[in-house]
FIPA-773446 format. One record per residue (C-alpha): residue in three letters; x, y, z. Coordinates in steps of 0.2 Angstrom, whole numbers, padded with zeros to 4 digits, always signed. Layout:
alaXYZ/...
***
This chain:
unk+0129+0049+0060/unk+0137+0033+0058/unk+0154+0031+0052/unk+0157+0028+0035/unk+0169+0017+0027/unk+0166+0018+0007/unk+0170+0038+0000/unk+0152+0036-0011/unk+0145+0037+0008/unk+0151+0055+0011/unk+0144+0061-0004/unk+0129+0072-0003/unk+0122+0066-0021/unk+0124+0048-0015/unk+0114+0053+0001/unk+0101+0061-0007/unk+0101+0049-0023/unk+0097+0035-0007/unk+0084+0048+0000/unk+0075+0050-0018/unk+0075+0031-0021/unk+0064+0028-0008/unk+0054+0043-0010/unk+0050+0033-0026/unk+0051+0016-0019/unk+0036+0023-0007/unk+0025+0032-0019/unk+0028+0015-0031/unk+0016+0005-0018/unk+0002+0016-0021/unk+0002+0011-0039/unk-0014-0001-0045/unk-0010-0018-0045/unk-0010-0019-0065/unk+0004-0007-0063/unk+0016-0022-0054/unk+0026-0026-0069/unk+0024-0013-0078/unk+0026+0007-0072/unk+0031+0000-0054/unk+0044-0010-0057/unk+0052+0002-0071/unk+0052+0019-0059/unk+0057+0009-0043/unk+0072+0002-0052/unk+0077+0018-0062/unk+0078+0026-0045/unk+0088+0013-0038/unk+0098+0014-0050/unk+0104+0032-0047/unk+0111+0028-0029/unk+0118+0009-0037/unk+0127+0020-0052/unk+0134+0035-0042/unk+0142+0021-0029/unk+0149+0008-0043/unk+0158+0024-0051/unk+0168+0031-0035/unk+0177+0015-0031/unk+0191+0013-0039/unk+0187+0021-0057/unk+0198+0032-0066/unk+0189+0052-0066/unk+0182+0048-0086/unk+0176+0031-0078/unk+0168+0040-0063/unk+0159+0054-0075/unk+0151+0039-0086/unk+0143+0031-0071/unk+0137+0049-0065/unk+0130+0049-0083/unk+0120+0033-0081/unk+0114+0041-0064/unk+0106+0057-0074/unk+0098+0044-0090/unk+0090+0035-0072/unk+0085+0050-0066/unk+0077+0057-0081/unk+0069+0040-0083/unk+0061+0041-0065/unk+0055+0059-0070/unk+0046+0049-0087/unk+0038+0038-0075/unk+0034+0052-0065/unk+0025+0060-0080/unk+0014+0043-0082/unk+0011+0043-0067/unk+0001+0060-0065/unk-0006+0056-0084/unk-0012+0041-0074/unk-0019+0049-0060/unk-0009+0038-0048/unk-0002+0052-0039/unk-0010+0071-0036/unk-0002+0088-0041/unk+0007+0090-0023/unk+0015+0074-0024/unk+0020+0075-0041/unk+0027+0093-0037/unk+0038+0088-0023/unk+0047+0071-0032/unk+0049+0085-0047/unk+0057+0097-0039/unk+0068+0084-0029/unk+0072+0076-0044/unk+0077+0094-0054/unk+0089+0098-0038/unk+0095+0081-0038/unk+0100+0082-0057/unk+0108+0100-0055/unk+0118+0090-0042/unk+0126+0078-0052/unk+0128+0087-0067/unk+0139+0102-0057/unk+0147+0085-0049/unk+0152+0078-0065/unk+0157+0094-0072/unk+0169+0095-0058/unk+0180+0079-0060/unk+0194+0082-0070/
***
């Protein structure tokens, strides 16, 4: 493992927030073209922005600061599992996909809500 220099970097939400986001990012590409601007764009960047929002909170923010960016990180994720929804509806991905992002995403959200609940 490479050495890490930020404390975001050691935390196994981070880690699996990075893991999710290109879980997503990768199952984006398969997306008709029409869906460019539209549902593409919105689930890549909502699952971004759970890794970008748990980061910007642990450096250097006070533990209310901290539990309001691990707040926006579960509105991104529950935003991703939307897109996730239109995305079946759309038969843009097939059950088995759909499944494995789901669950990921219900253990990544029982993750950062047990994190959250823990800073004081």
């Amino acid at each position: 493992m490479e050495e890490t220099k930020f404390k975001f970097e050691r935390l196994i939400i981070w880690q699996k927030a990075m893991d999710f986001g290109e879980s997503i990012n990768k199952l984006a590409k398969t997306f008709p073209a029409e869906e460019l601007y539209n549902l593409s764009s919105q689930i890549r960047r909502a699952g971004d922005s759970i890794a970008l929002n748990i980061a910007e909170g642990s450096i250097g923010q006070t533990n209310a600061e901290q539990k309001k960016f691990i707040g926006y990180s579960i509105r991104s994720l529950a935003e991703v599992i939307t897109c996730l929804h239109k995305a079946k509806l759309r038969s843009y991905t097939d059950y088995n996909n759909f499944e494995r992002l789901y669950s990921e995403a219900f253990s990544l959200m029982n993750m950062m809500i047990s994190f959250r609940n823990n800073i004081k």
